[in-house]
Structures are given as C-alpha cells and as structure tokens.
N, C-alpha and C positions, 0 to 999 in steps of 0.2 A: 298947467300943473294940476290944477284942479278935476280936469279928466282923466286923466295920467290916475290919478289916485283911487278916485272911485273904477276905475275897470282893475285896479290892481286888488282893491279892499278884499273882492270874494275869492281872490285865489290864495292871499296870505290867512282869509279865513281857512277857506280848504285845510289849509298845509298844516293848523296846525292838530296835533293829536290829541284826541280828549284821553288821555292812561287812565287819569281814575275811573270814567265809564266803562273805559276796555275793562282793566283788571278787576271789577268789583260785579262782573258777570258772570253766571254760573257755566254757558255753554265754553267762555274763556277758561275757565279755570278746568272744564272735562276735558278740552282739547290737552293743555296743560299735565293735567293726571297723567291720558294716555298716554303722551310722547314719554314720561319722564318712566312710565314703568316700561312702557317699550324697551326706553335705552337701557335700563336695567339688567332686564335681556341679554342686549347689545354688548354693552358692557361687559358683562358677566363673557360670554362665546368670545369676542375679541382676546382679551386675556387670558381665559384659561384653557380656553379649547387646544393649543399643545400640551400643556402642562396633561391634562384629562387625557388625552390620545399617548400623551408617554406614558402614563401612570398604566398602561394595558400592555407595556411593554414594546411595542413600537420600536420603530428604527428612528434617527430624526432623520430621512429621507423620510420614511414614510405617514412618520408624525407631520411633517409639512403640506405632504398632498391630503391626507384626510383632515387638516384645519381648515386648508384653501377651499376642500366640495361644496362645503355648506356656504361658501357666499355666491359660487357658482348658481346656487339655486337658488338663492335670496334674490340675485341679479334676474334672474329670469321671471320669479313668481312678482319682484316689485312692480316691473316695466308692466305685464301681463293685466294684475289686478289694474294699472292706471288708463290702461286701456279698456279696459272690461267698464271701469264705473263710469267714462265718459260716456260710452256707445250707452250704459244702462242708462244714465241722464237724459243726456241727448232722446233717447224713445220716451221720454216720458216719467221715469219713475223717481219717484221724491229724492232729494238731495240728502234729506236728513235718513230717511232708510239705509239710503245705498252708503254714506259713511258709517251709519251705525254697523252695519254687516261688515264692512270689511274692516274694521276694528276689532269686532266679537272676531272674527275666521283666526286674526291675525295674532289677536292678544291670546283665548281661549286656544286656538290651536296649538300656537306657541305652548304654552301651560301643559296642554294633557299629552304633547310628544316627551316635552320636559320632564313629569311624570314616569313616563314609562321607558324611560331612558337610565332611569337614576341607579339602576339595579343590574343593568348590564353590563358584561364582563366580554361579551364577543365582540371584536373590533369591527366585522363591518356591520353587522345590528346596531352597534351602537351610532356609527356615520349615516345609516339607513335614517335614523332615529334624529338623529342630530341635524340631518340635512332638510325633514321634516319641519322639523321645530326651526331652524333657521328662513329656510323657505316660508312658514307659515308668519316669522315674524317683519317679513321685507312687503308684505303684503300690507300692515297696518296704516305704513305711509299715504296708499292713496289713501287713507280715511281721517285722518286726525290732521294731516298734515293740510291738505286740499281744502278741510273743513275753515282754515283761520281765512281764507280767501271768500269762503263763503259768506263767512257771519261780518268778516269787516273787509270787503276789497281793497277800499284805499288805505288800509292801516296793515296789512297780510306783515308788511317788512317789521312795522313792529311787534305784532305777534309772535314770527317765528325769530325773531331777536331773543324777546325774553322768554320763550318756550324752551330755548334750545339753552338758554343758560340755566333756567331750573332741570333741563335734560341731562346734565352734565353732572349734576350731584352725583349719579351713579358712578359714573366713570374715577370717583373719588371712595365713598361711601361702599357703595357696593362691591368691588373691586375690594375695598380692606374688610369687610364682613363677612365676604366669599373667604379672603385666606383663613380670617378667625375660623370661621367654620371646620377649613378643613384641618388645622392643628387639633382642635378638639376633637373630631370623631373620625377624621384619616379617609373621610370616603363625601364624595360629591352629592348623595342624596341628602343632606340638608339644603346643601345647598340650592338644588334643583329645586326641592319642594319650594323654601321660601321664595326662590324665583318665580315660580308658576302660581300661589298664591300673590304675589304680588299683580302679575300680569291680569288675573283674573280677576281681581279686584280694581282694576285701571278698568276692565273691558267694563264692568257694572257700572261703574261712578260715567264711563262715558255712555253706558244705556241711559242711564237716568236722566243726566243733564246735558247731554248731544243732543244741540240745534245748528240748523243753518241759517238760524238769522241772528 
C-alpha cells in the first residue's frame, strides 16, 4: 500500500490545476482579450450578415448564398494560416512572433475590411468586402487559440474552458448593442466602426502581453 501511494502521489500532484496562477497572468488574460474581441466579430457576421445583405435589397435566396461566402473563406484562410504557423515553427521561428502575426493579420485585418465596408451600397463590393473581413478573422485562431497550449500544455483544457466562456459575452452583449445601434442611426457604420475598434484594440493588448510561456 505504501508503494501503491507514493508512485500515485505525483500524478494526483500533476492533475491538479493551479487557476489562480493561471488566471492572474498577463499572457492569460491577452490570449483571453483576443478570443473574446474576436468573437465579437463573430458574433456580430453570424447574426446580422442576412439582416445586412437584405437591407440592400436582396432576394432571401440570394440573401442566403452571400451570408454562406464569407465562412466559405473563413474555412479556407483558418485551415491555411494553421498550417502556414506550424511549417513557420517547425523552421525555426519564435512561437511568440509567429502568434503575435497572425493575431495582428487576423484581428487588424478584420478591422480595416470592416471599415471599409461600412459605407457600401453595392451588393457584390460589399461580399468582396465582407468575405475579406471574415476570411481575415478565421485566421486569428491559429494564434491566440494555439498560444493557451503554448504557455500551459497540460492545463490547454482549462484555458480554452474559461476563454470560450468570457468569448461568449459577445454573443449576448454585442448581439443586443449591434440592434441598439441600428434603431438609433438606421445604417451598420456604427456598428462596424465600434467593431473594428474593438478588434483592434484586442490585437494591441495581445501585442503587448502575448507570450509563449
């Protein structure tokens, strides 16, 4: 029994999870920032991107296929970048670089499509536009999302546990801020601006304090 206990002692050490080291670390809480303005984002294109594509007058046949492009390219550009930072890894180049980049691509790209979007009235400019900005924000996952494996491997589950539940506030929040917006001024460029300020403000907070350890 007595052996029995001690070969078990360090693996019930292992098991258990120190939360208050985790959460009271600064690269924890950038990883955090990014995902949640990400979903923001997310959020925001989930929900209103028919609403947005009928308000141009659209079919709802056709309101459907141009909501569906943009995750088409979300699909292609996420896979893409997760392959791209591995091979960049893999040769050699910093962990913490190569999250920090495709975070900035992904958050800031998202932003300045979102931007320039806001003011469009032409249906396929504005999908051009849209598919850009969605595309650009399926990219941010290899970086913020890869980085909680980084900085804590054997803790990665609890990470993206409570990541993905402060990720969610949008899906609540933002979601009811986006309609406020549009009763008061009838047109998506608030909305868009405060979304791409947001996202841009994720992508800095996770320049500053994005580590991989």
């Amino acid at each position: 029994p007595a052996l029995l206990q001690a070969r078990s002692a360090p693996a019930d050490k292992a098991a258990l999870v120190p939360v208050r080291s985790l959460l009271t670390r600064p690269p924890v809480w950038a990883i955090f920032i990014a995902h949640f303005c990400n979903n923001w984002g997310l959020y925001l294109l989930i929900s209103w991107l028919p609403s947005y594509f009928r308000a141009m007058g659209l079919s709802v046949g056709n309101t459907g296929l141009y909501s569906a492009a943009p995750w088409l390219a979300a699909f292609v550009t996420g896979n893409l970048a997760a392959v791209l930072a591995d091979k960049a890894i893999a040769r050699g180049a910093p962990v913490v670089l190569v999250r920090k980049l495709i975070v900035g691509i992904g958050l800031i790209g998202f932003a300045t499509f979102l931007v320039l979007v806001r003011n469009v009235h032409a249906p396929a400019l504005a999908l051009t536009l849209v598919c850009a900005a969605t595309a650009a924000l399926g990219i941010g996952w290899s970086g913020f999302a890869a980085n909680m494996l980084d900085i804590a491997p054997r803790h990665g589950a609890v990470l993206i546990g409570v990541s993905n539940t402060l990720a969610t506030i949008p899906g609540v929040a933002g979601v009811a801020i986006t309609g406020w917006l549009l009763d008061r001024t009838g047109t998506y460029a608030a909305t868009f601006l405060l979304t791409a300020a947001i996202a841009i403000g994720g992508a800095l907070i996770y320049f500053v304090f994005g580590s991989d350890r």
